[in-house]
PDB file of N, CA, C and O in Angstrom, chain B, residues numbered from 101:
ATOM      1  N   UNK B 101     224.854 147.638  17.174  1.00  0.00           N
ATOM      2  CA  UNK B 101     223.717 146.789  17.486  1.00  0.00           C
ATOM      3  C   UNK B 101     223.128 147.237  18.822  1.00  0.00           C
ATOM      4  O   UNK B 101     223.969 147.539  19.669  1.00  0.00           O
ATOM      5  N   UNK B 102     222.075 147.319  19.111  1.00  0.00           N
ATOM      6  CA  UNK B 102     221.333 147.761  19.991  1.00  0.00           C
ATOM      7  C   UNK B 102     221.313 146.469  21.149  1.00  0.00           C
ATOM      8  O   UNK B 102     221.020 145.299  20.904  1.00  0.00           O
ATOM      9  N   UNK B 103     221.738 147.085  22.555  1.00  0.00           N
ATOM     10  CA  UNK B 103     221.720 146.114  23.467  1.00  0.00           C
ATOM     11  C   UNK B 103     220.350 146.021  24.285  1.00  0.00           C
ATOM     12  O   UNK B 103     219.829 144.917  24.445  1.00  0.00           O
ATOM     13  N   UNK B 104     219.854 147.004  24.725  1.00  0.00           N
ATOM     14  CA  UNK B 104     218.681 146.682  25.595  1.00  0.00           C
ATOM     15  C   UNK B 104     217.770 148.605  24.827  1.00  0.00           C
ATOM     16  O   UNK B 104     218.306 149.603  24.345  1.00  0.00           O
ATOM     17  N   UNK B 105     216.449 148.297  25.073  1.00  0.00           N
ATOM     18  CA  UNK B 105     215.428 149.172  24.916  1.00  0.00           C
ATOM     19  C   UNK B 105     214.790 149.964  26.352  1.00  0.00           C
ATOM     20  O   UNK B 105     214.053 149.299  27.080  1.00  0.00           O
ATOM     21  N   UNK B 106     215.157 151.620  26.770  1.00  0.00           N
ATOM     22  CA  UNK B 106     215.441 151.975  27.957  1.00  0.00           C
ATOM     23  C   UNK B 106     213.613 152.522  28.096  1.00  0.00           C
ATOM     24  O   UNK B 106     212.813 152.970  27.275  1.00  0.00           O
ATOM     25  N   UNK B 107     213.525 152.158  29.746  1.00  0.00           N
ATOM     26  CA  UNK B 107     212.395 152.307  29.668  1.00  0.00           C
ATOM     27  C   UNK B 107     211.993 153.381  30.547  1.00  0.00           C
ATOM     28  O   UNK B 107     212.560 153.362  31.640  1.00  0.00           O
ATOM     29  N   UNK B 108     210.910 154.596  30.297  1.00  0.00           N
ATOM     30  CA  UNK B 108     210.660 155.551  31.515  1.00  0.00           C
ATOM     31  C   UNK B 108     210.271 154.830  32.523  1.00  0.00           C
ATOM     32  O   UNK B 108     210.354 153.602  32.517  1.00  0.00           O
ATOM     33  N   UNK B 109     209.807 155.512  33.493  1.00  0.00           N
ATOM     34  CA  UNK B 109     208.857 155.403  34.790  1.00  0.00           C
ATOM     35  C   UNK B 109     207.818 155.307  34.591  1.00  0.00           C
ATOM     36  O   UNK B 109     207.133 154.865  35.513  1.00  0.00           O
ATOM     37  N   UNK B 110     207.180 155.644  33.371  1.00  0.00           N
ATOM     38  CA  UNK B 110     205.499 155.123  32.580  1.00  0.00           C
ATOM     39  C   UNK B 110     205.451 154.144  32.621  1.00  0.00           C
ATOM     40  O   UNK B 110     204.568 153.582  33.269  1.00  0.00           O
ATOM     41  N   UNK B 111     206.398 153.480  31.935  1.00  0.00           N
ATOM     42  CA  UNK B 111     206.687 152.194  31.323  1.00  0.00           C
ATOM     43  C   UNK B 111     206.513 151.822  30.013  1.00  0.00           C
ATOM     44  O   UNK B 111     206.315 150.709  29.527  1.00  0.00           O
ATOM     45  N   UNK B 112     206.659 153.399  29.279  1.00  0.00           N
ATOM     46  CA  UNK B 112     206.817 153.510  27.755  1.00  0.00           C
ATOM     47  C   UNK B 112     208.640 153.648  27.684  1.00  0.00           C
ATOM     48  O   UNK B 112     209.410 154.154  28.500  1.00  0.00           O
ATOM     49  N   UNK B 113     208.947 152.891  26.196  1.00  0.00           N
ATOM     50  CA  UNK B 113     210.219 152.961  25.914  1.00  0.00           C
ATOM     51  C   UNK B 113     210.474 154.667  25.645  1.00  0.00           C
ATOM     52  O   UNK B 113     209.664 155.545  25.348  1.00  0.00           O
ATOM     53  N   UNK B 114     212.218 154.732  25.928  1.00  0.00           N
ATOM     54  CA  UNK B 114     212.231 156.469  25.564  1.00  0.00           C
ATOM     55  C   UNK B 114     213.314 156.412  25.088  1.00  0.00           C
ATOM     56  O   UNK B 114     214.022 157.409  24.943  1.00  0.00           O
ATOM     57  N   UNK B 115     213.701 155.067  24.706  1.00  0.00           N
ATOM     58  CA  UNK B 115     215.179 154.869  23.492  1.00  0.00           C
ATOM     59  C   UNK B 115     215.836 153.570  23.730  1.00  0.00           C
ATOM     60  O   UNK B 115     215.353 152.497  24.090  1.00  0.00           O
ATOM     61  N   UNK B 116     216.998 153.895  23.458  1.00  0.00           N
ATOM     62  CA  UNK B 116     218.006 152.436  23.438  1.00  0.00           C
ATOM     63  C   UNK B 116     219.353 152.690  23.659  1.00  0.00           C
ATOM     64  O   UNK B 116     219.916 153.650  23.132  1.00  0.00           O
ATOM     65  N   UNK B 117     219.957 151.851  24.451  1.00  0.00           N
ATOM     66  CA  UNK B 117     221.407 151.658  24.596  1.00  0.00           C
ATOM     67  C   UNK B 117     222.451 151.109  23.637  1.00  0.00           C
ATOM     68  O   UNK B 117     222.610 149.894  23.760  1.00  0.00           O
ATOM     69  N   UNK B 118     223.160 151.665  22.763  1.00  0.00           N
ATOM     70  CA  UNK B 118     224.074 150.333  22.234  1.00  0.00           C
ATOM     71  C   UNK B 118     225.189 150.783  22.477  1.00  0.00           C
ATOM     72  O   UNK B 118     225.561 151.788  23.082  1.00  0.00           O
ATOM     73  N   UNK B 119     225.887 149.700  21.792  1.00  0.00           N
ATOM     74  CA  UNK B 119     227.869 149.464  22.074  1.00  0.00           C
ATOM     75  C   UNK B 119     228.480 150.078  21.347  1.00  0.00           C
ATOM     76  O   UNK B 119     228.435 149.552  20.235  1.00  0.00           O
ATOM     77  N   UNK B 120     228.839 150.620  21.357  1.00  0.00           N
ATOM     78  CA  UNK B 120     229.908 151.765  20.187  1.00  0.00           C
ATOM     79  C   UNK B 120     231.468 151.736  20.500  1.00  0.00           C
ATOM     80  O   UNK B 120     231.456 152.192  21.644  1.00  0.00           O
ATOM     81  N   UNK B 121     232.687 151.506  20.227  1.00  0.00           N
ATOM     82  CA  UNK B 121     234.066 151.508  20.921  1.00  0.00           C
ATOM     83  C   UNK B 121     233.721 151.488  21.748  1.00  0.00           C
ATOM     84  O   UNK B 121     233.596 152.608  22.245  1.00  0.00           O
ATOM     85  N   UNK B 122     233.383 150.601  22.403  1.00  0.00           N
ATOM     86  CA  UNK B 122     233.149 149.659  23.674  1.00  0.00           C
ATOM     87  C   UNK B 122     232.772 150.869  24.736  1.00  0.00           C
ATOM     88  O   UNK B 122     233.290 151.040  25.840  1.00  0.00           O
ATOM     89  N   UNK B 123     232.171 151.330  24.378  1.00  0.00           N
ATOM     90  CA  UNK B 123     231.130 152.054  25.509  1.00  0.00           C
ATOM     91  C   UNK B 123     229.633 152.319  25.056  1.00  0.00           C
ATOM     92  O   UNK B 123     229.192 152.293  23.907  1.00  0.00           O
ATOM     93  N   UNK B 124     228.941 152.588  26.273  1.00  0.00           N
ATOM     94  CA  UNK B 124     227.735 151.848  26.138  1.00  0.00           C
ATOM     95  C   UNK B 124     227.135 153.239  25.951  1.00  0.00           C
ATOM     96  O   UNK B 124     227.633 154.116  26.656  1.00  0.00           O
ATOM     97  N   UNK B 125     225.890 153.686  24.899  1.00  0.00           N
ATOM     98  CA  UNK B 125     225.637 154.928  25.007  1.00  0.00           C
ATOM     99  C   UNK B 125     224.123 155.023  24.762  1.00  0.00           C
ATOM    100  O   UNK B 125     223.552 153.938  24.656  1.00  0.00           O
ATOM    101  N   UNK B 126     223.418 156.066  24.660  1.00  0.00           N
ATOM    102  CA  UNK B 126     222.265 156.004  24.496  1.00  0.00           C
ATOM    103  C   UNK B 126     221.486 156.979  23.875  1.00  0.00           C
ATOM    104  O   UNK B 126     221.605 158.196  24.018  1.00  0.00           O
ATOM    105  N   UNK B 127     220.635 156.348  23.136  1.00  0.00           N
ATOM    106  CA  UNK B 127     219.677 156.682  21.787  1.00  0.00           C
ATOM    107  C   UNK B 127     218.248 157.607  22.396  1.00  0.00           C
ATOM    108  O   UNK B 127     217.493 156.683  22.699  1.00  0.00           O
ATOM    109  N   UNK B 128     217.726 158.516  22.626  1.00  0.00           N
ATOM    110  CA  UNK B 128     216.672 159.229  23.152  1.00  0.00           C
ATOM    111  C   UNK B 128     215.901 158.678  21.922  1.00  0.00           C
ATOM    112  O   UNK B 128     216.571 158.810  20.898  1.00  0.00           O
ATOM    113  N   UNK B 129     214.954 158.226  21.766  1.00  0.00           N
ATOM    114  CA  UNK B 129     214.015 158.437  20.252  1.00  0.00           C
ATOM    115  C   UNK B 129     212.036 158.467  21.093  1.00  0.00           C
ATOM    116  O   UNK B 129     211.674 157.991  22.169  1.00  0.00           O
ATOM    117  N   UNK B 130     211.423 159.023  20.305  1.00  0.00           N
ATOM    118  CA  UNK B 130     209.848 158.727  20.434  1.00  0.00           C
ATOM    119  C   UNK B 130     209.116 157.509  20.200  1.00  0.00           C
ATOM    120  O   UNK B 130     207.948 157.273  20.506  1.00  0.00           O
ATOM    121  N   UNK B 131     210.240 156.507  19.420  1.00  0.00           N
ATOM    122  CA  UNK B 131     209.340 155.875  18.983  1.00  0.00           C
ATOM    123  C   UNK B 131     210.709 154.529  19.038  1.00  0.00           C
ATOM    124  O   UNK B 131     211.865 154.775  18.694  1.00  0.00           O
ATOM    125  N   UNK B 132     210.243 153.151  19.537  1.00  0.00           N
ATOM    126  CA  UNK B 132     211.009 152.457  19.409  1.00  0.00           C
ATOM    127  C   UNK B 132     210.318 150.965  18.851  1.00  0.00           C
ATOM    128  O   UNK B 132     209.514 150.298  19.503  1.00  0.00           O
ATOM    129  N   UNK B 133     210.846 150.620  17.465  1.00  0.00           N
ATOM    130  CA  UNK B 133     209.765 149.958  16.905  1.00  0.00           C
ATOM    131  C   UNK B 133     210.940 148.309  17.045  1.00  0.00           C
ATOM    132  O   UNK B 133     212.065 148.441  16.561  1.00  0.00           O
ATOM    133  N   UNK B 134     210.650 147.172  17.569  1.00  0.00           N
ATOM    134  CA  UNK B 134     211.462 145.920  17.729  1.00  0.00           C
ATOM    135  C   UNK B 134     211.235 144.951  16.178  1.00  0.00           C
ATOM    136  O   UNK B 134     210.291 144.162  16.155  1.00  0.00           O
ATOM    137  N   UNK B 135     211.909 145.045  15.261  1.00  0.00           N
ATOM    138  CA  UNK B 135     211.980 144.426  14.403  1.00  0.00           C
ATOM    139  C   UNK B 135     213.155 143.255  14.035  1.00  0.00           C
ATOM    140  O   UNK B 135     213.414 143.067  12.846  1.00  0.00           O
ATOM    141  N   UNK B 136     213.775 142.566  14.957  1.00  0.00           N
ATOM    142  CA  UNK B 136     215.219 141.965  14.748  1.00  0.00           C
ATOM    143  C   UNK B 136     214.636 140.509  14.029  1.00  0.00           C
ATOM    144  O   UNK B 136     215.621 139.772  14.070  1.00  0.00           O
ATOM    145  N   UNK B 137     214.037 140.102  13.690  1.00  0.00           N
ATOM    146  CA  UNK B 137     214.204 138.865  13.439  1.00  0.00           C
ATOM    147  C   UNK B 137     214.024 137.509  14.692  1.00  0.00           C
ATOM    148  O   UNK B 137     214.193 137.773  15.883  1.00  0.00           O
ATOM    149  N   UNK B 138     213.792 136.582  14.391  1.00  0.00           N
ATOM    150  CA  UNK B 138     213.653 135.543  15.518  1.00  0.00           C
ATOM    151  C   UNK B 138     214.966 135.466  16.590  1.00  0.00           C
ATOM    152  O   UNK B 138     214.669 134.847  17.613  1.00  0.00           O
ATOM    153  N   UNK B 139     215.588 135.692  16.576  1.00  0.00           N
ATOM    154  CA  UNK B 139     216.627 135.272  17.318  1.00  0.00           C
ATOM    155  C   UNK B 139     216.702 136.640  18.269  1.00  0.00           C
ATOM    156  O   UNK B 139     216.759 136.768  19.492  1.00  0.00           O
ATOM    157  N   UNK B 140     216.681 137.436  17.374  1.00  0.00           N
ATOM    158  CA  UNK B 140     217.531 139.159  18.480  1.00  0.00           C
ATOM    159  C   UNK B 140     216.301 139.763  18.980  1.00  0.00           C
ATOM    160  O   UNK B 140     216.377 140.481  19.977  1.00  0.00           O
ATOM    161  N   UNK B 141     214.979 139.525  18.313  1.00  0.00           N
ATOM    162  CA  UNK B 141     214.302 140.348  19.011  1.00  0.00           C
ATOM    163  C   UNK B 141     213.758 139.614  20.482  1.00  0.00           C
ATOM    164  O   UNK B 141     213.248 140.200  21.437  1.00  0.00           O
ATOM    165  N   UNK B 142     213.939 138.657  20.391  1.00  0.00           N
ATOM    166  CA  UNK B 142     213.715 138.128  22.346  1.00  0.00           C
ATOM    167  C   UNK B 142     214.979 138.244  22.866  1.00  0.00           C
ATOM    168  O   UNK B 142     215.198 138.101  24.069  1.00  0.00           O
ATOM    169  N   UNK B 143     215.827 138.492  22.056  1.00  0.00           N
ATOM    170  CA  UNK B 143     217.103 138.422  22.953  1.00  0.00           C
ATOM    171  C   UNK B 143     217.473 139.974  23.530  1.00  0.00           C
ATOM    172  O   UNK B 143     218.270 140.296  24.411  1.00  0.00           O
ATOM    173  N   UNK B 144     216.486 140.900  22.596  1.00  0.00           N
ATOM    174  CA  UNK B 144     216.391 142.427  22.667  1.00  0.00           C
ATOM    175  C   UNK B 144     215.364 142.391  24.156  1.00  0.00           C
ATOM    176  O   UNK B 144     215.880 142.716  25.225  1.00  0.00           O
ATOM    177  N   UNK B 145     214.270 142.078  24.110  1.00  0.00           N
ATOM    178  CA  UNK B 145     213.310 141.673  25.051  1.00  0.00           C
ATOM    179  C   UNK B 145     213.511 141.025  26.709  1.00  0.00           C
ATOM    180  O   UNK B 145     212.861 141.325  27.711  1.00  0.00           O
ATOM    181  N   UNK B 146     214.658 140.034  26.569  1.00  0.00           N
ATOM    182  CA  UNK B 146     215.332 139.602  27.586  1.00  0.00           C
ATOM    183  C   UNK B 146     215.988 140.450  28.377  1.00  0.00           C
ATOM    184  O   UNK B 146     215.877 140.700  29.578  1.00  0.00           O
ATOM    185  N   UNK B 147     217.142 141.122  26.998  1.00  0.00           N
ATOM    186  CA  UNK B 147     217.802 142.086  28.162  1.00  0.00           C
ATOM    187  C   UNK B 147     217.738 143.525  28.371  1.00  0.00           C
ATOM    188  O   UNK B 147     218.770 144.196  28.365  1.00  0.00           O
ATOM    189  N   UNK B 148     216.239 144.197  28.612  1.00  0.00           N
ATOM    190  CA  UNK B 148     215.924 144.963  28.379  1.00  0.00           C
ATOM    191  C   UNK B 148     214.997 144.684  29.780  1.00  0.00           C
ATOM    192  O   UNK B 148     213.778 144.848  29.816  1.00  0.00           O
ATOM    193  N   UNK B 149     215.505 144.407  30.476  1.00  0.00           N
ATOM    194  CA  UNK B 149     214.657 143.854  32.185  1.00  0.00           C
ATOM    195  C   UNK B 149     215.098 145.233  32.891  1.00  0.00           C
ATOM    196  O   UNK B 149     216.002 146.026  32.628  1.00  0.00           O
ATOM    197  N   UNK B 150     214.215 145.211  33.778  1.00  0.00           N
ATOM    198  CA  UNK B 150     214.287 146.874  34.625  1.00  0.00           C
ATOM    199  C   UNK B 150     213.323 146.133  36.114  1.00  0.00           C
ATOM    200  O   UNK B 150     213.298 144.923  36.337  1.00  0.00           O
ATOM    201  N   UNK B 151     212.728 147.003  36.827  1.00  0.00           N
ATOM    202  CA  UNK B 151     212.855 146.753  38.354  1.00  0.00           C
ATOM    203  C   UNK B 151     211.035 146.772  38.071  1.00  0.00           C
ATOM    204  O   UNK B 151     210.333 146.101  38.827  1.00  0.00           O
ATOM    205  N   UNK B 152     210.430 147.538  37.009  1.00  0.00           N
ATOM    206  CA  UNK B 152     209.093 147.000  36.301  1.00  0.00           C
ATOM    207  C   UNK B 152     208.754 145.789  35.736  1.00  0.00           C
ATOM    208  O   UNK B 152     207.629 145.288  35.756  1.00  0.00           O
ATOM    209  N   UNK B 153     209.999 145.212  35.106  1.00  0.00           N
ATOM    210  CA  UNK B 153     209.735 144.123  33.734  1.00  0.00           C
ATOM    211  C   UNK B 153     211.122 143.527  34.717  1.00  0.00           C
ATOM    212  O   UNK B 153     212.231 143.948  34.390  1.00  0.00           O
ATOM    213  N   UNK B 154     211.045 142.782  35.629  1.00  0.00           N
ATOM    214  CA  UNK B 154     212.089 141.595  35.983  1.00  0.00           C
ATOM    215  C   UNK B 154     212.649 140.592  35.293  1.00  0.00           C
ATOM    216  O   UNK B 154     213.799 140.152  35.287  1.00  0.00           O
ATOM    217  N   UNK B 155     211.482 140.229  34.598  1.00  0.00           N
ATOM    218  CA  UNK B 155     211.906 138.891  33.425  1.00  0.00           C
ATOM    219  C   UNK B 155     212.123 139.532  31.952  1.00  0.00           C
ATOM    220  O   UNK B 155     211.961 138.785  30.987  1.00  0.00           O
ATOM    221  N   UNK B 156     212.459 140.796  31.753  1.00  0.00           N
ATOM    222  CA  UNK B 156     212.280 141.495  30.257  1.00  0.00           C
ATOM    223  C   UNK B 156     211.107 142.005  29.693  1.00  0.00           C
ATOM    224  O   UNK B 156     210.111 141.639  30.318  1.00  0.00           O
ATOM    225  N   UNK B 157     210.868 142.740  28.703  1.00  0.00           N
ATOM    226  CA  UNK B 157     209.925 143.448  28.406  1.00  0.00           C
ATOM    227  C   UNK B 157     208.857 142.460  28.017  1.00  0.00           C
ATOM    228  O   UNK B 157     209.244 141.291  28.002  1.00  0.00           O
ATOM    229  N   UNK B 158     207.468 142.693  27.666  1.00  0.00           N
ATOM    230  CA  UNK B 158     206.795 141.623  27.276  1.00  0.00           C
ATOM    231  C   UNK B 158     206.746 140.263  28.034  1.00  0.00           C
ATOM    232  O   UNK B 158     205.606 139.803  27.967  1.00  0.00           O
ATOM    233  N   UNK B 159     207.525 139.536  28.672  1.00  0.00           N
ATOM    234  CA  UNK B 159     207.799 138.505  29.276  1.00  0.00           C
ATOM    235  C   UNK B 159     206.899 137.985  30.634  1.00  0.00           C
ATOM    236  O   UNK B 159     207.416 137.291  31.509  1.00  0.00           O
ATOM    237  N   UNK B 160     205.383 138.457  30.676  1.00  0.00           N
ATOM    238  CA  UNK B 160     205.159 138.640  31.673  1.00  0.00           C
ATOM    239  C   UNK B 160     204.665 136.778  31.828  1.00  0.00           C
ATOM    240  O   UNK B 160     204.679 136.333  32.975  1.00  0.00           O
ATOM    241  N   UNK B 161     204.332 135.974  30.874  1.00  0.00           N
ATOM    242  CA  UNK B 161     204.162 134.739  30.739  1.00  0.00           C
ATOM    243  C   UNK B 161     205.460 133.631  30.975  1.00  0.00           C
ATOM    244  O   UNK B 161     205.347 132.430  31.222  1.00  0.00           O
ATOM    245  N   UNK B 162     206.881 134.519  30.801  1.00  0.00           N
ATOM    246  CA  UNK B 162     207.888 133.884  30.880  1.00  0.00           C
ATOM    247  C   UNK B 162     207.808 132.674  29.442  1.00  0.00           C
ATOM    248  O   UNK B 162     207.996 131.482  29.683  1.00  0.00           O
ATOM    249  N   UNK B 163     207.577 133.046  28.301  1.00  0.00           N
ATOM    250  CA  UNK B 163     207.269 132.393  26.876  1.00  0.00           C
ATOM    251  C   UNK B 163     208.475 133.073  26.290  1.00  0.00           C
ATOM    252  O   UNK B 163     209.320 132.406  25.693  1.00  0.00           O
ATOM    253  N   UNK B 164     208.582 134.307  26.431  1.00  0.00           N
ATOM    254  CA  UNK B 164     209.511 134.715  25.452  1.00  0.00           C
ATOM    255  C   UNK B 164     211.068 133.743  25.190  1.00  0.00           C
ATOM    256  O   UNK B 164     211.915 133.198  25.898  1.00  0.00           O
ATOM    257  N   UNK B 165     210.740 133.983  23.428  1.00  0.00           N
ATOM    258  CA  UNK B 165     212.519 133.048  23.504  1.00  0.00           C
ATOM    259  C   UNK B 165     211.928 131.962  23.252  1.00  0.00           C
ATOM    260  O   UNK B 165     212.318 131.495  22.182  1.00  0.00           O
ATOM    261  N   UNK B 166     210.943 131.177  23.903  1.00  0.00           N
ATOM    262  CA  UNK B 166     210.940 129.966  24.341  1.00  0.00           C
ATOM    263  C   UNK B 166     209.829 129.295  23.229  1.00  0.00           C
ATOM    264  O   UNK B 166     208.943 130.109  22.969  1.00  0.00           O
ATOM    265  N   UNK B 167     209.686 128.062  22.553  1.00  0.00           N
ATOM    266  CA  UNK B 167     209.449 127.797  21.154  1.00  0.00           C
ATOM    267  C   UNK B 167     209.558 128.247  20.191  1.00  0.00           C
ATOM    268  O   UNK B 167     208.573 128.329  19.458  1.00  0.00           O
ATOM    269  N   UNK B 168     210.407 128.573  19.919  1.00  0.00           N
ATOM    270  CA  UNK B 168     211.046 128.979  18.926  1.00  0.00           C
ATOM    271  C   UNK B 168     211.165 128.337  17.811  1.00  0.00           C
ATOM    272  O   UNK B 168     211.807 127.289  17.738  1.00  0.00           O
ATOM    273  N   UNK B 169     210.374 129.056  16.490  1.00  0.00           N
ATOM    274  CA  UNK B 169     210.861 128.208  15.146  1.00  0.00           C
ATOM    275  C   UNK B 169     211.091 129.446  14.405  1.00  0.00           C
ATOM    276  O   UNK B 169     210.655 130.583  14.588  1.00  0.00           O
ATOM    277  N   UNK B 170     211.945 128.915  13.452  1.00  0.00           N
ATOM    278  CA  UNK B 170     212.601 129.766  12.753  1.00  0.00           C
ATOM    279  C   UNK B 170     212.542 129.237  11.101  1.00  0.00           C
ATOM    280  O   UNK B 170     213.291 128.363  10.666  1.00  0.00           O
ATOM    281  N   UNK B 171     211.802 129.742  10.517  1.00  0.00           N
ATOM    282  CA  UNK B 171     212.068 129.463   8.742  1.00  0.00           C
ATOM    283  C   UNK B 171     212.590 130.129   7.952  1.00  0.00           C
ATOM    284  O   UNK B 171     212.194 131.221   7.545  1.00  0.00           O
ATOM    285  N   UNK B 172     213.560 129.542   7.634  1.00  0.00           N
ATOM    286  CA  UNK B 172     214.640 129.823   6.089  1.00  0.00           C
ATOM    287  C   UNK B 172     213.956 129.872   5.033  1.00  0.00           C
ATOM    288  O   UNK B 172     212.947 129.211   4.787  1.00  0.00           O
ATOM    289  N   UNK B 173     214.718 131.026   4.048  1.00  0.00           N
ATOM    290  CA  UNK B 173     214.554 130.650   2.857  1.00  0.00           C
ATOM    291  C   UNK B 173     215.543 130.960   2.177  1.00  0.00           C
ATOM    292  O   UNK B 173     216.347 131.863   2.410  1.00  0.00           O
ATOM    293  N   UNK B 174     215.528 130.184   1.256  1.00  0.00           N
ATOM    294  CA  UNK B 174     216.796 129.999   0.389  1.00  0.00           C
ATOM    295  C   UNK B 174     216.481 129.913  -1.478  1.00  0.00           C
ATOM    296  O   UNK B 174     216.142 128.970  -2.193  1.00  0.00           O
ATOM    297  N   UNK B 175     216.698 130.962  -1.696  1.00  0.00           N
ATOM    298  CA  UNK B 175     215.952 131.353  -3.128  1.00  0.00           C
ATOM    299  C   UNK B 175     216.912 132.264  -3.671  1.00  0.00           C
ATOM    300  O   UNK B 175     217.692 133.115  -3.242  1.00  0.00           O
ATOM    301  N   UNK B 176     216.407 131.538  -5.305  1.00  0.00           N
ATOM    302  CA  UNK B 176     217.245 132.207  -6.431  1.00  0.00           C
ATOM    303  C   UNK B 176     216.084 132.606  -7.045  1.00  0.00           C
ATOM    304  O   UNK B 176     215.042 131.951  -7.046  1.00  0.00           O
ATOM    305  N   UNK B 177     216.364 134.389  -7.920  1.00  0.00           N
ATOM    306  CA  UNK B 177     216.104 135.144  -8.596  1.00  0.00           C
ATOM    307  C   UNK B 177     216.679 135.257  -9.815  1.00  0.00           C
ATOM    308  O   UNK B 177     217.902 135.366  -9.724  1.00  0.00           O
ATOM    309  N   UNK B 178     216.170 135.275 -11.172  1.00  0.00           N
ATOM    310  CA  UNK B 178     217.065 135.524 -12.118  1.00  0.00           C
ATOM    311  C   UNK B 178     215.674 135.870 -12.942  1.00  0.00           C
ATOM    312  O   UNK B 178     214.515 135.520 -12.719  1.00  0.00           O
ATOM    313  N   UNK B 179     216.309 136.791 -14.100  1.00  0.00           N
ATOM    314  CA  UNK B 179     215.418 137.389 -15.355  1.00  0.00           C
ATOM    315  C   UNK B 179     215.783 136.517 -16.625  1.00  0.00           C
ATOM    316  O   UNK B 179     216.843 136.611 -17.243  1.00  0.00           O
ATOM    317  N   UNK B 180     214.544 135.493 -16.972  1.00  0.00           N
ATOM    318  CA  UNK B 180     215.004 134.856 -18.316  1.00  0.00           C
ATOM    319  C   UNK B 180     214.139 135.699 -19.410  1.00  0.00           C
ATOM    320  O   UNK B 180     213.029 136.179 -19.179  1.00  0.00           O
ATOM    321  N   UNK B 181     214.819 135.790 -20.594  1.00  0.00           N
ATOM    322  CA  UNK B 181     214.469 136.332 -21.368  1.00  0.00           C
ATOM    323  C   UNK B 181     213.087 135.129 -22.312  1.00  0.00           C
ATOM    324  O   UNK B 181     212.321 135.701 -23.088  1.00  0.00           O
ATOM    325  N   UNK B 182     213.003 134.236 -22.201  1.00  0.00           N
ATOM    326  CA  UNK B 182     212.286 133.109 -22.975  1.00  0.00           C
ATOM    327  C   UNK B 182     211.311 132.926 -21.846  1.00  0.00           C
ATOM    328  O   UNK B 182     211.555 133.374 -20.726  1.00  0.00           O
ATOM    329  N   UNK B 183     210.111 132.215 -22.157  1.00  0.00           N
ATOM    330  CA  UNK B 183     209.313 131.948 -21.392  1.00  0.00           C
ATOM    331  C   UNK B 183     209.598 130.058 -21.184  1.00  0.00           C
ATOM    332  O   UNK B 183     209.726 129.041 -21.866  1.00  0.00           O
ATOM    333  N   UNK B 184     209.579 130.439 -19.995  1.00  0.00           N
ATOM    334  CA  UNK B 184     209.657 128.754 -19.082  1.00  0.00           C
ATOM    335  C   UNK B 184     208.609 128.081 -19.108  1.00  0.00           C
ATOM    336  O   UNK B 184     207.662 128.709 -19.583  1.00  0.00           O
ATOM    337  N   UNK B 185     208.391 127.077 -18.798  1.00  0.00           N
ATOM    338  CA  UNK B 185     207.557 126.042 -18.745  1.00  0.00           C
ATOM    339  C   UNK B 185     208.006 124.807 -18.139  1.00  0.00           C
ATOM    340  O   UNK B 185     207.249 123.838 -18.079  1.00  0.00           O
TER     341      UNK B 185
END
C-alpha cells in the first residue's frame, strides 16, 4: 500500500513511497494518478506533506478529509434464464 506521494522541487509528483518488509522504499514513476477511494485517498493526501504542502497535498483550504460522505452499495447480480416482472 502506498504511504505518501514524493514530490520534486517543481512541485510535480515523481513517485511514491510504500512499506514492503517493513522498509520504506520508493516508486520513481511519470505519472502518479490518486484513485483510493474515500477514505485512503485524503489519507494519501494528508500524509504526503513536504516543506511546500505543510498541511498535505491539495490541502491548501484545510477541507481535505473533512465532510466526508461515503456511499455503499450493496448489490446482487445473477443471470435468470425467464423473464421477470
Amino acid at each position: 500500500m502506498v504511504g505518501r506521494i514524493v514530490m520534486g522541487d517543481d512541485g510535480r509528483a515523481t513517485g511514491i513511497e510504500y512499506l514492503r518488509e517493513g522498509r520504506w522504499r520508493f516508486q520513481r514513476s511519470r505519472h502518479v494518478v490518486v484513485a483510493s477511494y474515500a477514505i485512503d485517498t485524503p489519507r494519501l493526501l494528508l500524509m504526503s506533506s513536504t516543506q511546500r504542502f505543510p498541511d498535505g497535498l491539495a490541502n491548501r483550504s484545510g477541507l481535505v478529509g473533512k465532510n466526508l460522505m461515503v456511499q455503499l452499495n450493496q448489490a446482487v447480480w445473477d443471470t435468470i434464464a425467464e423473464e421477470v416482472r
